[in-house]
N, CA and C atoms as a LAMMPS dump frame, in Angstrom:
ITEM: TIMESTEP
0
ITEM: NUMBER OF ATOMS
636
ITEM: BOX BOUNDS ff ff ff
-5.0000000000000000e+02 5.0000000000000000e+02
-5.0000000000000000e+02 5.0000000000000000e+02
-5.0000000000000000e+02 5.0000000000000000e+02
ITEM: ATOMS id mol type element x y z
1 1 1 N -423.022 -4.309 460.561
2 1 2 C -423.433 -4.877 461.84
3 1 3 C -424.954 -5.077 461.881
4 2 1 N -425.71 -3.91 461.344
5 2 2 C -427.21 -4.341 461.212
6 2 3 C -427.624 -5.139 460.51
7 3 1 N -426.707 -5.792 459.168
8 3 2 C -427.189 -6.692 458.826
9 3 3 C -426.639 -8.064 459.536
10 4 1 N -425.891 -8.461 460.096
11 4 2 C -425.597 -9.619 460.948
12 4 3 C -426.722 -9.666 461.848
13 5 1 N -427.08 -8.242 462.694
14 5 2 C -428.373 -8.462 463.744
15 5 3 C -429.664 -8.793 463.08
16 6 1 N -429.985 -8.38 462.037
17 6 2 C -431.427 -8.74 460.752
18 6 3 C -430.832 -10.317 460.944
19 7 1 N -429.461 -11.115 460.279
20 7 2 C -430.072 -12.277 460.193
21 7 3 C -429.865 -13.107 461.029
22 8 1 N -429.271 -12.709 462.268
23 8 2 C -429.637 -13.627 463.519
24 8 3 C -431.002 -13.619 463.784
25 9 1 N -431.773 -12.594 464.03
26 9 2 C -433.315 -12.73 464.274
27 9 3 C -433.884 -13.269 463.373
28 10 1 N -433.77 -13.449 461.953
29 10 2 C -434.342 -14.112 460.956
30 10 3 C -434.416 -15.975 461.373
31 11 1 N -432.601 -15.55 461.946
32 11 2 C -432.233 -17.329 462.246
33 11 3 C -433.376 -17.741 463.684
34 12 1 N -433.404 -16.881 464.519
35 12 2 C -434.086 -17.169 465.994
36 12 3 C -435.615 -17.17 465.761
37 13 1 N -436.174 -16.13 464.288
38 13 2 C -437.403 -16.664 464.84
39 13 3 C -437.811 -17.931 463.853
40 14 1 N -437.08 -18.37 463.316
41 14 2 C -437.114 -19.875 462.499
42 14 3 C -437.136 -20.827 463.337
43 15 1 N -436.069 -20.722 463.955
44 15 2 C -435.849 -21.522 465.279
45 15 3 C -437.011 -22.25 465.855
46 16 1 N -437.794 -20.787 466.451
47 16 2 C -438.988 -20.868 466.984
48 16 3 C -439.637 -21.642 466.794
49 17 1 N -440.341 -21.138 465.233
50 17 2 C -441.313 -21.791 464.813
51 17 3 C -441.284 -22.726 464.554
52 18 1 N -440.158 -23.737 464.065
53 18 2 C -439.956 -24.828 464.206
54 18 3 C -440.488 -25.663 465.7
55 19 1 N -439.958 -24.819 466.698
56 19 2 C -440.198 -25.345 467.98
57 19 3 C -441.117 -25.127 468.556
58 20 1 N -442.108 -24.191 468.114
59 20 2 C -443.65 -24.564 468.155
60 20 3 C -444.752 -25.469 467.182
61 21 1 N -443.911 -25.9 465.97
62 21 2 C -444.213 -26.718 465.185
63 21 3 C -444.374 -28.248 465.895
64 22 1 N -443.344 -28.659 466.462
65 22 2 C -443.004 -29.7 467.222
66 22 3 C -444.028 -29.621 468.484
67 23 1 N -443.973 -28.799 469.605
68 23 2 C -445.115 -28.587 470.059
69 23 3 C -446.467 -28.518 469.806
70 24 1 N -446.714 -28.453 468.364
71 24 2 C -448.025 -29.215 468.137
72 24 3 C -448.358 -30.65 468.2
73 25 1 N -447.283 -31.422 467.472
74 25 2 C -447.706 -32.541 467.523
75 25 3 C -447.737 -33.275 469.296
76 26 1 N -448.512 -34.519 468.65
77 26 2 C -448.552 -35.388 470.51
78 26 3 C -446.812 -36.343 470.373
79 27 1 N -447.022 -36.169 471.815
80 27 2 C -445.705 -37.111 472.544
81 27 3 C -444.575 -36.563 472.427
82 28 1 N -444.711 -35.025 472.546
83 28 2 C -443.403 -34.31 472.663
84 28 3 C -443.179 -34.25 474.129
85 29 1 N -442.064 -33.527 474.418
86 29 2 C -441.803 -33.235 476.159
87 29 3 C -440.665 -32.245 475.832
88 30 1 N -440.989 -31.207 476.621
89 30 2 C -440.279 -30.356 476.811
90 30 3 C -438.941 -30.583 478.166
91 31 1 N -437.971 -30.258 477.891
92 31 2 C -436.738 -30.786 478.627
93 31 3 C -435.943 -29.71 479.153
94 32 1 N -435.153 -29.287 480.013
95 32 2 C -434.306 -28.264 480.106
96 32 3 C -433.012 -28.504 481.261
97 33 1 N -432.201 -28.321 481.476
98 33 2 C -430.727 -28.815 482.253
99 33 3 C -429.815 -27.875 482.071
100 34 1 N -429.046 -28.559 482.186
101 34 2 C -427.161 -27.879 482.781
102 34 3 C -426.412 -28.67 481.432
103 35 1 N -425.488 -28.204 481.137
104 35 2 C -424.48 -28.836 480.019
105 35 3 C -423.432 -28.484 480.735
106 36 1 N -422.012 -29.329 480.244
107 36 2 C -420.907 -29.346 480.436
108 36 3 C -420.109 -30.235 479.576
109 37 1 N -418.931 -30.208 478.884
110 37 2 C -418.035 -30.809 478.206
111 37 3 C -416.934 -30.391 478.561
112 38 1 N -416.124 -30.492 477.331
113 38 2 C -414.909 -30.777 476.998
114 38 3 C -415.165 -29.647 475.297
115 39 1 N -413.861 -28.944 475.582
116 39 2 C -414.551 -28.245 474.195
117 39 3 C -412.861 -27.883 473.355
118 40 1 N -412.513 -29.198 471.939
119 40 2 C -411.488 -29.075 471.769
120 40 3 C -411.363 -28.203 470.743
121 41 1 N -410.088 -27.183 470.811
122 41 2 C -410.351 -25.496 469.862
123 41 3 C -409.161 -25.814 469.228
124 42 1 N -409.013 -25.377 467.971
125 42 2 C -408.016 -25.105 466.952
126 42 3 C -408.624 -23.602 465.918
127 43 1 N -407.781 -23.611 465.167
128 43 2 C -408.105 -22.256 464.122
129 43 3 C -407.666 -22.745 462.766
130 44 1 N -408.234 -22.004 461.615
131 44 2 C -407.79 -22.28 460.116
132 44 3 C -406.996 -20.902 459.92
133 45 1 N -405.388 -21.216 459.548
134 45 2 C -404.751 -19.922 459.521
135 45 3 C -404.329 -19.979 458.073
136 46 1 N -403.592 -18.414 457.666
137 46 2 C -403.038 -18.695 456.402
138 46 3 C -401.683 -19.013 456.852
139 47 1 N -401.281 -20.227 455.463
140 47 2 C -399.777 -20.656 455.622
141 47 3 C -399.535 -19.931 454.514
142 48 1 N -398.858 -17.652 454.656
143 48 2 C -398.243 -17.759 453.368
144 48 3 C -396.717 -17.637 453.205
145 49 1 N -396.504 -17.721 451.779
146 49 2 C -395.127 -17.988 451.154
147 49 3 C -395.261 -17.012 450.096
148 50 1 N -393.485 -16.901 450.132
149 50 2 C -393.464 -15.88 448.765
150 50 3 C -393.164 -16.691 447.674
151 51 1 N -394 -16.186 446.519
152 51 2 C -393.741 -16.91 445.196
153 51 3 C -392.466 -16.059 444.487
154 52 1 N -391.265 -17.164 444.414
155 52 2 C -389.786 -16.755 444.019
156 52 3 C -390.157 -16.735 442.252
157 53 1 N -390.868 -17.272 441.558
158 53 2 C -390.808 -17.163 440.324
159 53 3 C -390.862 -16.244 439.542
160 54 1 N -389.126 -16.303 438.875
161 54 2 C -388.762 -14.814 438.224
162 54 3 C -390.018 -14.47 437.318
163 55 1 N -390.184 -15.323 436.635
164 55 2 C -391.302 -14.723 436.114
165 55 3 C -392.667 -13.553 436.632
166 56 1 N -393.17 -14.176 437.222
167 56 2 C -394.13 -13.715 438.435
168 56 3 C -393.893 -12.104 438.619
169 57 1 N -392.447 -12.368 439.228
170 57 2 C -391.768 -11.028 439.687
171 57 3 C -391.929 -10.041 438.671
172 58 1 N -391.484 -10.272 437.704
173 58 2 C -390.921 -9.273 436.651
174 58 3 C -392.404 -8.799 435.853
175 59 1 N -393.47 -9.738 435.77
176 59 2 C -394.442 -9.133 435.131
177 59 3 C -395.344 -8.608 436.489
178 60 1 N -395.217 -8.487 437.524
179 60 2 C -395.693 -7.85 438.422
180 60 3 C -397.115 -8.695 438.962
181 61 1 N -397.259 -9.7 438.895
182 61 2 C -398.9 -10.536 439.164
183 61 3 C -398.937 -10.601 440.457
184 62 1 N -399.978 -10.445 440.914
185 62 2 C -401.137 -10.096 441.984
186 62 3 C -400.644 -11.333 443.1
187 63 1 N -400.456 -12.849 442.669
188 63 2 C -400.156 -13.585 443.406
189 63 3 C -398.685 -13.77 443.604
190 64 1 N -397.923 -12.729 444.049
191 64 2 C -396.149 -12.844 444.599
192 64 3 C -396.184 -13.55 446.052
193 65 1 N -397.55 -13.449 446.811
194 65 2 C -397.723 -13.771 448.361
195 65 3 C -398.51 -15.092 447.664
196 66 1 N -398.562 -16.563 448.322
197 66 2 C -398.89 -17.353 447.866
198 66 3 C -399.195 -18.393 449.397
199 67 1 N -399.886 -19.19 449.274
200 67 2 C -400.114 -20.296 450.413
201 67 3 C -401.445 -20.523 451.157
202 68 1 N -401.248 -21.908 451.435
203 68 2 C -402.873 -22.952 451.426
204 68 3 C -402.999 -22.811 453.706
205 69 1 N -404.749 -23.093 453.489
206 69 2 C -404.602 -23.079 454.514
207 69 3 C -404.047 -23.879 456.39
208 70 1 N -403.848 -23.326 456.829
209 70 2 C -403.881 -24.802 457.726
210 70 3 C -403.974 -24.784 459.453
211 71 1 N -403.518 -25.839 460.216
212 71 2 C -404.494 -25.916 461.333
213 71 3 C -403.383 -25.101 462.558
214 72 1 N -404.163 -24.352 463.274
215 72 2 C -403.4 -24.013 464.106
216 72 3 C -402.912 -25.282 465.44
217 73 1 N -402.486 -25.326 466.084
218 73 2 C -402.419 -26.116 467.289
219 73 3 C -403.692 -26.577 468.003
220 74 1 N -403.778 -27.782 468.903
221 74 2 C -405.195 -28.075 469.56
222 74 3 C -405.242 -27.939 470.776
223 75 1 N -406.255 -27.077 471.275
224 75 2 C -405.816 -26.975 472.8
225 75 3 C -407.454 -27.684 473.164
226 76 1 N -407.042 -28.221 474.3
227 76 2 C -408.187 -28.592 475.055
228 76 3 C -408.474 -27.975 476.385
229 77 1 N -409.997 -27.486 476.29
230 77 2 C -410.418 -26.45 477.232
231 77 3 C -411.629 -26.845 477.351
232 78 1 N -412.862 -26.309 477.592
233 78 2 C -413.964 -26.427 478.438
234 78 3 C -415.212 -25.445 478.446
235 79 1 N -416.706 -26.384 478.333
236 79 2 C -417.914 -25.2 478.377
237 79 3 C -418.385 -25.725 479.485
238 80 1 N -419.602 -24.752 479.309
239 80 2 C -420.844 -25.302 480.882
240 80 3 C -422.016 -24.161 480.363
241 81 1 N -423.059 -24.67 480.337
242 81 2 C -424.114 -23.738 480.826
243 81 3 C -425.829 -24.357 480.636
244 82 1 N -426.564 -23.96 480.374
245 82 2 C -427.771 -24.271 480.037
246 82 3 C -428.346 -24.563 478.942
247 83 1 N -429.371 -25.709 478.921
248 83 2 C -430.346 -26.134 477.636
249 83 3 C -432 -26.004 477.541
250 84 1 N -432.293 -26.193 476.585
251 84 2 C -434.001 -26.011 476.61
252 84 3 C -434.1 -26.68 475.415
253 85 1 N -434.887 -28.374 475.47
254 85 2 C -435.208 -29.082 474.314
255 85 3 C -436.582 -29.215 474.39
256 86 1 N -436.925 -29.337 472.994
257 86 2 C -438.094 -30.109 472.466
258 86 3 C -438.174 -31.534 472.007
259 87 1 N -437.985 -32.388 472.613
260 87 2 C -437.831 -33.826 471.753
261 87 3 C -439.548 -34.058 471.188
262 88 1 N -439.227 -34.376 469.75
263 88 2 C -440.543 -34.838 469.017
264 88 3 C -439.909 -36.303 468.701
265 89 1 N -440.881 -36.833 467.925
266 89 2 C -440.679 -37.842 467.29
267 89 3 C -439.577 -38.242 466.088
268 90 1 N -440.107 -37.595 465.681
269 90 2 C -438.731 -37.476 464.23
270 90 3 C -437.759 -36.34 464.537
271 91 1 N -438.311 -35.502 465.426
272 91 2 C -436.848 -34.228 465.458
273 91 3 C -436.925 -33.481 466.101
274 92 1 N -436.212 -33.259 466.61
275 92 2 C -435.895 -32.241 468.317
276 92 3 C -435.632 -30.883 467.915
277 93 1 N -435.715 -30.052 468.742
278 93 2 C -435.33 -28.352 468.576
279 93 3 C -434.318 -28.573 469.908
280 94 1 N -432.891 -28.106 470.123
281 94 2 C -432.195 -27.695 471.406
282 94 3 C -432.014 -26.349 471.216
283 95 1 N -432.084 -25.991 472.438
284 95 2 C -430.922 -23.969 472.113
285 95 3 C -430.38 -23.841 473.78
286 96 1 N -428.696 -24.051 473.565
287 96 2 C -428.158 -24.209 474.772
288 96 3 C -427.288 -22.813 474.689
289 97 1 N -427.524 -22.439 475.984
290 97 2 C -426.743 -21.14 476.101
291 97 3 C -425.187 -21.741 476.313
292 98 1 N -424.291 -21.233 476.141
293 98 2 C -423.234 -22.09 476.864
294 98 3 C -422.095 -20.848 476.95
295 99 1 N -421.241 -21.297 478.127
296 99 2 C -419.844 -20.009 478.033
297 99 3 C -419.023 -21.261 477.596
298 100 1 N -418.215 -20.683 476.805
299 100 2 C -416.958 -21.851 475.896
300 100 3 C -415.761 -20.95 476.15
301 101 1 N -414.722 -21.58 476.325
302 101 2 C -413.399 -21.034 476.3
303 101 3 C -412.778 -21.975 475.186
304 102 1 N -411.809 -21.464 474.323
305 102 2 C -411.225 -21.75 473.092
306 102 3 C -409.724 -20.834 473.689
307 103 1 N -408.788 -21.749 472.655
308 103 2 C -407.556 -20.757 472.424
309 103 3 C -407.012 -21.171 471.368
310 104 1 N -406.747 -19.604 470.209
311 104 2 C -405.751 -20.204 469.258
312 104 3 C -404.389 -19.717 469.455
313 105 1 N -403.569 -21.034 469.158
314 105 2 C -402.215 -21.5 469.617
315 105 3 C -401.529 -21.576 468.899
316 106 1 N -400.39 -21.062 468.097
317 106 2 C -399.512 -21.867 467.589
318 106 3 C -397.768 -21.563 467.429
319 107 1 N -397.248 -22.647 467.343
320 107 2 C -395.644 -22.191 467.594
321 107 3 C -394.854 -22.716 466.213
322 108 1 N -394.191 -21.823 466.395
323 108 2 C -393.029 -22.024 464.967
324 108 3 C -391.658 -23.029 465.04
325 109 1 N -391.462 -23.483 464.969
326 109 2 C -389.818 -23.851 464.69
327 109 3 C -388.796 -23.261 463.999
328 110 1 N -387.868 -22.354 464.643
329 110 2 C -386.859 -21.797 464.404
330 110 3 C -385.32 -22.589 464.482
331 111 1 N -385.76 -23.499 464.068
332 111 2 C -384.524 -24.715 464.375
333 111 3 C -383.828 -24.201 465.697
334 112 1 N -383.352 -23.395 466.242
335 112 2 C -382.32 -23.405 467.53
336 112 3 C -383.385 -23.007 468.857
337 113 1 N -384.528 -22.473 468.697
338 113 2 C -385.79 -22.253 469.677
339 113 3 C -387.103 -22.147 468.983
340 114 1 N -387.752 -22.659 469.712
341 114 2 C -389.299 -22.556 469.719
342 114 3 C -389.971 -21.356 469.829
343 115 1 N -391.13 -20.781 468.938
344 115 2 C -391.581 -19.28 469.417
345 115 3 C -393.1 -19.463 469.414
346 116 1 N -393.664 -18.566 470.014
347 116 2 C -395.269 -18.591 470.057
348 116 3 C -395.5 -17.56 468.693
349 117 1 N -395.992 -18.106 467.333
350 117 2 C -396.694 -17.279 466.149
351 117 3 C -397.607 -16.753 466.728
352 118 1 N -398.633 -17.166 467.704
353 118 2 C -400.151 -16.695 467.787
354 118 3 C -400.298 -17.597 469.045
355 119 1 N -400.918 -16.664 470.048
356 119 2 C -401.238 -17.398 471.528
357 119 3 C -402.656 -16.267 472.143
358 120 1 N -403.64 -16.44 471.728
359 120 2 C -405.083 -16.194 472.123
360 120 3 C -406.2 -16.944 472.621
361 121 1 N -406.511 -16.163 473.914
362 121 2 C -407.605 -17.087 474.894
363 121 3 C -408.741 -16.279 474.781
364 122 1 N -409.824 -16.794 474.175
365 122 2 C -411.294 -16.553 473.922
366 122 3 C -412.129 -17.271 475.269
367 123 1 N -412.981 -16.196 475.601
368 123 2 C -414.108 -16.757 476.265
369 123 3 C -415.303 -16.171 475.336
370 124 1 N -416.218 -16.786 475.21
371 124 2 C -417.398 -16.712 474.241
372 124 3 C -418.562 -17.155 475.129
373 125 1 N -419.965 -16.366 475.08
374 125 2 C -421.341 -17.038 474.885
375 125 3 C -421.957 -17.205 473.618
376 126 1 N -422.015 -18.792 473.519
377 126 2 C -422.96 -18.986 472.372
378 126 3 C -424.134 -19.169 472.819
379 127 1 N -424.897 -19.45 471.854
380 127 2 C -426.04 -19.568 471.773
381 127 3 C -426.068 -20.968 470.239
382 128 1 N -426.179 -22.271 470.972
383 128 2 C -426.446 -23.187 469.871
384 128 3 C -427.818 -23.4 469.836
385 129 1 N -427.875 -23.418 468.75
386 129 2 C -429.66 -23.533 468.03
387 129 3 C -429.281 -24.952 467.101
388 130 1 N -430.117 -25.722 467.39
389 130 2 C -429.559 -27.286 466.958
390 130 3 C -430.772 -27.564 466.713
391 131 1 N -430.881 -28.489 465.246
392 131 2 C -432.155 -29.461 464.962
393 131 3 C -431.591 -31.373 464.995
394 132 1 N -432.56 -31.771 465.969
395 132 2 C -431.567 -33.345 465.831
396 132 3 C -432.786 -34.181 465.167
397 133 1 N -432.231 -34.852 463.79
398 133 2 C -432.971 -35.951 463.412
399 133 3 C -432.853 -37.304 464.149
400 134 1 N -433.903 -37.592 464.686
401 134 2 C -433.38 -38.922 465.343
402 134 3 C -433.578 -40.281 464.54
403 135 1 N -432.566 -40.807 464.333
404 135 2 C -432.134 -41.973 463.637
405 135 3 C -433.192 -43.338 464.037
406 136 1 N -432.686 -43.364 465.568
407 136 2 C -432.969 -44.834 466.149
408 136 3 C -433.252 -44.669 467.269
409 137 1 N -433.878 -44.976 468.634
410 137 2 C -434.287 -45 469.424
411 137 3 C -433.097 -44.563 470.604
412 138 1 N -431.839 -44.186 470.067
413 138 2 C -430.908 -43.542 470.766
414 138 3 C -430.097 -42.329 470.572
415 139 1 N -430.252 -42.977 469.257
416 139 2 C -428.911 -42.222 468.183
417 139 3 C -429.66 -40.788 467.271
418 140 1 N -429.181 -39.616 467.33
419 140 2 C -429.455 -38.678 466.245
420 140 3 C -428.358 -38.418 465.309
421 141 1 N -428.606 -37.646 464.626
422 141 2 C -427.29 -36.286 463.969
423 141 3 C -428.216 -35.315 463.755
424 142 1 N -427.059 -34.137 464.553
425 142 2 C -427.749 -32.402 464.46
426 142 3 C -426.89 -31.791 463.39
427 143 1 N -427.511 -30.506 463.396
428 143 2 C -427.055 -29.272 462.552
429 143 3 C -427.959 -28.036 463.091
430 144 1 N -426.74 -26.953 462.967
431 144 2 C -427.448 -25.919 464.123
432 144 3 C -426.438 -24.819 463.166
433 145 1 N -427.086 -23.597 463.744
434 145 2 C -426.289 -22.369 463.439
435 145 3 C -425.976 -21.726 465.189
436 146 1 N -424.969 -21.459 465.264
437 146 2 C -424.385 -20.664 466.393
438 146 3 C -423.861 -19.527 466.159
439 147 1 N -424.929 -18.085 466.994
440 147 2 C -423.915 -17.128 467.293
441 147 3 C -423.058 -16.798 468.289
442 148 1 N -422.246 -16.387 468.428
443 148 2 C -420.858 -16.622 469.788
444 148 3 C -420.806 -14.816 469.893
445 149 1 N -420.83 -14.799 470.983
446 149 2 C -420.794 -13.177 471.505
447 149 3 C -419.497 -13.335 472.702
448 150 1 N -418.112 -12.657 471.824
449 150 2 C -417.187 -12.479 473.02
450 150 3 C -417.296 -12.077 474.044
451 151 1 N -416.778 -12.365 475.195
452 151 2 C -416.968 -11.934 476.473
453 151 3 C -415.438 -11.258 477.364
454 152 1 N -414.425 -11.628 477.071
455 152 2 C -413.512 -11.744 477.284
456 152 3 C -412.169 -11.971 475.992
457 153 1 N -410.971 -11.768 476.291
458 153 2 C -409.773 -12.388 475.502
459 153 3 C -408.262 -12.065 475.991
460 154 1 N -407.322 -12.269 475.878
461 154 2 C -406.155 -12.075 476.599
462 154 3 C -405.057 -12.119 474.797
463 155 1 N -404.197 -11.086 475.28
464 155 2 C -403.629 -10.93 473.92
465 155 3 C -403.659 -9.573 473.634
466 156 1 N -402.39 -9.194 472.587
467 156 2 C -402.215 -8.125 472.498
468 156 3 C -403.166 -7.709 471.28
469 157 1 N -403.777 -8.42 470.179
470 157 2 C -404.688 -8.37 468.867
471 157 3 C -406.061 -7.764 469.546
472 158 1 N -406.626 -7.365 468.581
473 158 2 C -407.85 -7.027 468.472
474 158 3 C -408.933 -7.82 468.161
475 159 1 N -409.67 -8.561 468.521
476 159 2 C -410.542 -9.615 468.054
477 159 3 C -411.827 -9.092 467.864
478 160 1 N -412.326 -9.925 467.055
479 160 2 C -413.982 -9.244 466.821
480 160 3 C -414.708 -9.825 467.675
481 161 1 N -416.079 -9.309 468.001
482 161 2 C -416.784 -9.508 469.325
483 161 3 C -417.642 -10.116 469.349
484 162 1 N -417.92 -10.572 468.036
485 162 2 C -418.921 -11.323 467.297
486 162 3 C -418.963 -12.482 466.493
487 163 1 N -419.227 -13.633 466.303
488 163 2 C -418.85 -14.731 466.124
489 163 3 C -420.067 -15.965 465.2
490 164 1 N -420.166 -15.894 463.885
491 164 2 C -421.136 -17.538 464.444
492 164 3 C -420.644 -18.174 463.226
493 165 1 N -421.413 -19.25 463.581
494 165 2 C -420.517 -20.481 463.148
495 165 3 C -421.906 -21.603 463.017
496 166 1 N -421.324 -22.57 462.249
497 166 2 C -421.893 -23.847 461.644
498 166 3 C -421.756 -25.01 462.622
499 167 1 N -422.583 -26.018 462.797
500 167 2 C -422.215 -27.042 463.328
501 167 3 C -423.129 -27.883 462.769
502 168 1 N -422.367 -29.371 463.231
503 168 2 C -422.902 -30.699 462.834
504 168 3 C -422.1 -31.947 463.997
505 169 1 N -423.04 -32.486 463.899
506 169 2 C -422.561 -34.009 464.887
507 169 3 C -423.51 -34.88 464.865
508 170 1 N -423.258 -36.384 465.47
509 170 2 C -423.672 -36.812 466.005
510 170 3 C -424.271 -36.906 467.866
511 171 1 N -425.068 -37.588 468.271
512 171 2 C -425.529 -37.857 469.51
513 171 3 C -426.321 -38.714 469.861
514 172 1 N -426.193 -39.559 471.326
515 172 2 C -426.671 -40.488 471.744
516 172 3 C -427.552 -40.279 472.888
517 173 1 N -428.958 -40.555 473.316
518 173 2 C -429.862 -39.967 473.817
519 173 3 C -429.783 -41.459 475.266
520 174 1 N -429.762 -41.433 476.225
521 174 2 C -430.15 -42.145 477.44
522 174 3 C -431.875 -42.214 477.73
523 175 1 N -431.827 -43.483 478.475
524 175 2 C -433.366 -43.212 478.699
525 175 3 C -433.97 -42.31 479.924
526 176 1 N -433.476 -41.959 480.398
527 176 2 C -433.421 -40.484 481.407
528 176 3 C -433.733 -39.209 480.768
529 177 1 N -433.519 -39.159 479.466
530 177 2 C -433.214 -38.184 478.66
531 177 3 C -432.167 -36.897 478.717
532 178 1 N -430.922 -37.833 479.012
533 178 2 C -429.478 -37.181 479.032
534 178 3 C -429.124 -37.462 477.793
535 179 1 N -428.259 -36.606 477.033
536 179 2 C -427.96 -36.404 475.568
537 179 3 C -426.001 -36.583 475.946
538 180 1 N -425.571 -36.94 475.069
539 180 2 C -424.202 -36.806 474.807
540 180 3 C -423.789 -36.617 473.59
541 181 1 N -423.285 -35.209 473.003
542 181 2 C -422.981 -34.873 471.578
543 181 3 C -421.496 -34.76 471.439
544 182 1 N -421.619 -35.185 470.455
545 182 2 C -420.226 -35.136 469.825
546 182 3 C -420.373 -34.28 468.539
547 183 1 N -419.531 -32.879 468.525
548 183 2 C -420.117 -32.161 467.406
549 183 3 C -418.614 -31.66 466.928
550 184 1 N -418.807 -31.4 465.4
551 184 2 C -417.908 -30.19 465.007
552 184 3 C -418.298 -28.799 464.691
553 185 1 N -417.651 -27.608 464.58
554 185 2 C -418.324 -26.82 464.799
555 185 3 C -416.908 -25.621 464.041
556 186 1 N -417.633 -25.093 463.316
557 186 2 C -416.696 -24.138 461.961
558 186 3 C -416.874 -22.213 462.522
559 187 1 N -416.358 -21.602 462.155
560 187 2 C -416.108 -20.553 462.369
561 187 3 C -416.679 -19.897 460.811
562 188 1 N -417.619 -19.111 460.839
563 188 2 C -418.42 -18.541 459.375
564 188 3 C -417.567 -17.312 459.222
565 189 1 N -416.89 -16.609 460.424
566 189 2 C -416.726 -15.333 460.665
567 189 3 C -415.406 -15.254 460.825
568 190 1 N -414.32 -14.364 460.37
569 190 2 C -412.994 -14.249 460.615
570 190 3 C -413.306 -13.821 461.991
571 191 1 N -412.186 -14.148 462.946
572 191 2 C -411.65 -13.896 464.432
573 191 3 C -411.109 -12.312 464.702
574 192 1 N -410.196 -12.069 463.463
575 192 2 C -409.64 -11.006 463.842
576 192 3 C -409.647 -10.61 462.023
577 193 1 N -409.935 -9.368 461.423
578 193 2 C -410.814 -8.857 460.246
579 193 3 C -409.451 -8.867 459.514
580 194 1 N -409.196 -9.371 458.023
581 194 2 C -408.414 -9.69 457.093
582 194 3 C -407.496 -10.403 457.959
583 195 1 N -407.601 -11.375 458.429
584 195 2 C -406.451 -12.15 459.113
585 195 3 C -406.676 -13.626 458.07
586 196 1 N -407.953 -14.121 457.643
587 196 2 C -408.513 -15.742 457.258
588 196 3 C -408.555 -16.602 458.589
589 197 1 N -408.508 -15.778 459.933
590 197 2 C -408.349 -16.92 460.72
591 197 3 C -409.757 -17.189 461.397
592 198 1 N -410.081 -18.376 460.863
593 198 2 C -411.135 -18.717 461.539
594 198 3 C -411.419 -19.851 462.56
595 199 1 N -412.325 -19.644 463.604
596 199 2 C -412.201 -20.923 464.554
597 199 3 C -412.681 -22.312 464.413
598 200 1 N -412.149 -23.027 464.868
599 200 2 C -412.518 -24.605 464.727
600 200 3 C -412.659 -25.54 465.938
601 201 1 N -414.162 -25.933 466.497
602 201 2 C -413.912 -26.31 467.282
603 201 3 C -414.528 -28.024 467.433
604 202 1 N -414.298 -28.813 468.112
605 202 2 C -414.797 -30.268 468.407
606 202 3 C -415.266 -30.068 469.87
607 203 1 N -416.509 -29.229 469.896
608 203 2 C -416.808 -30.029 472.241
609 203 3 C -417.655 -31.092 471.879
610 204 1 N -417.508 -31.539 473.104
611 204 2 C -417.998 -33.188 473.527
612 204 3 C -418.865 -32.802 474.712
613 205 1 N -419.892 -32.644 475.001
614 205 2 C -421.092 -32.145 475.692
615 205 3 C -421.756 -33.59 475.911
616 206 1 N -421.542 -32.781 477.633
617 206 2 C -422.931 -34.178 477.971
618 206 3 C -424.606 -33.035 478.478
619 207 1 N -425.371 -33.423 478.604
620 207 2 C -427.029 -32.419 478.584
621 207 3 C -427.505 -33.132 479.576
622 208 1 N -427.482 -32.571 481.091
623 208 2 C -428.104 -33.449 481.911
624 208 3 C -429.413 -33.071 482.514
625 209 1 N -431.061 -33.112 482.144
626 209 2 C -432.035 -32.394 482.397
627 209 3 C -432.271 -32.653 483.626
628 210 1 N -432.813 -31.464 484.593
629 210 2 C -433.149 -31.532 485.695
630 210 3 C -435.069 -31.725 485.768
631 211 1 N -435.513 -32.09 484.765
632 211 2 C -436.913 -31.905 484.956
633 211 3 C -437.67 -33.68 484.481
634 212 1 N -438.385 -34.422 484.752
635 212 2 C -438.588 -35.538 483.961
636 212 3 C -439.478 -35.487 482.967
């Protein structure tokens, strides 16, 4: 655990300095608002199978449990919370606090009924730390590291409380300086410890600054 807390602060004060880097140069503006999206959640689970090959069996090998990964169900759910940008010239610093709700979902087919495999509701604060190269006078693509600190969950499992994850997207900047991202966003960290299940999410965030 102390080393996850060493390299989040490693990650935050990079962050920084980046974002006082940008604050040196001229024709920056500092920005700050409300966010809200659309935040669509799935998970990477294991699909396993038993390997029937007599062979296998009889010499006793390590791989008798066998199978690739795959997507849990997509649920669509919802963030909201706060931003603080730096827009520079060539590249922005964001770090939006946000509460996200996610759920991983998924149901089996038992040919004569339907069953719930896995039905978990996450509430999370992240913390996205985003760098946006800006392309064109509208258009960027970011990449950020996010840590996610559980807040909540419903379910009989044990989940870990701690979370971060990768992201990347695109985004389109208004001349108001309202942002609309479209991002994906990976799970670095198993959900629940030797499970492989990790989260996967797509929000669609609009950034509406209250300051000009």
């Amino acid at each position: 655990m102390n080393n996850k807390k060493n390299y989040m602060r490693r990650i935050l004060i990079f962050f920084f300095i980046v974002i006082v880097q940008l604050n040196s140069y001229s024709q920056i503006k500092l920005r700050y608002g409300v966010t809200a999206g659309l935040n669509i959640s799935t998970a990477i689970l294991p699909d396993l199978q038993l390997n029937t090959n007599i062979n296998s069996i009889l010499r006793g090998d390590d791989d008798l449990i066998q199978g690739t990964p795959q997507l849990a169900d997509f649920v669509t759910m919802y963030k909201a919370g706060i931003f603080f940008r730096v827009d520079g010239g060539i590249l922005s610093a964001k770090l939006n606090l946000n509460y996200d709700k996610t759920k991983i979902h998924k149901e089996i087919d038992a040919t004569i009924f339907t069953a719930n495999a896995l039905n978990i509701d996450l509430s999370y604060l992240d913390l996205d730390m985003t760098l946006d190269l800006n392309l064109f006078k509208h258009f960027y693509i970011s990449a950020g590291y996010v840590p996610a600190f559980l807040l909540q969950h419903q379910g009989n499992l044990n989940v870990n409380t701690f979370d971060q994850r990768f992201l990347t997207g695109i985004g389109f900047r208004f001349n108001n300086g309202t942002t609309l991202d479209f991002d994906a966003v990976i799970g670095l960290s198993e959900v629940i410890d030797g499970s492989y299940i990790h989260n996967v999410m797509i929000p669609i965030t609009l950034n509406i600054p209250l300051n000009k």
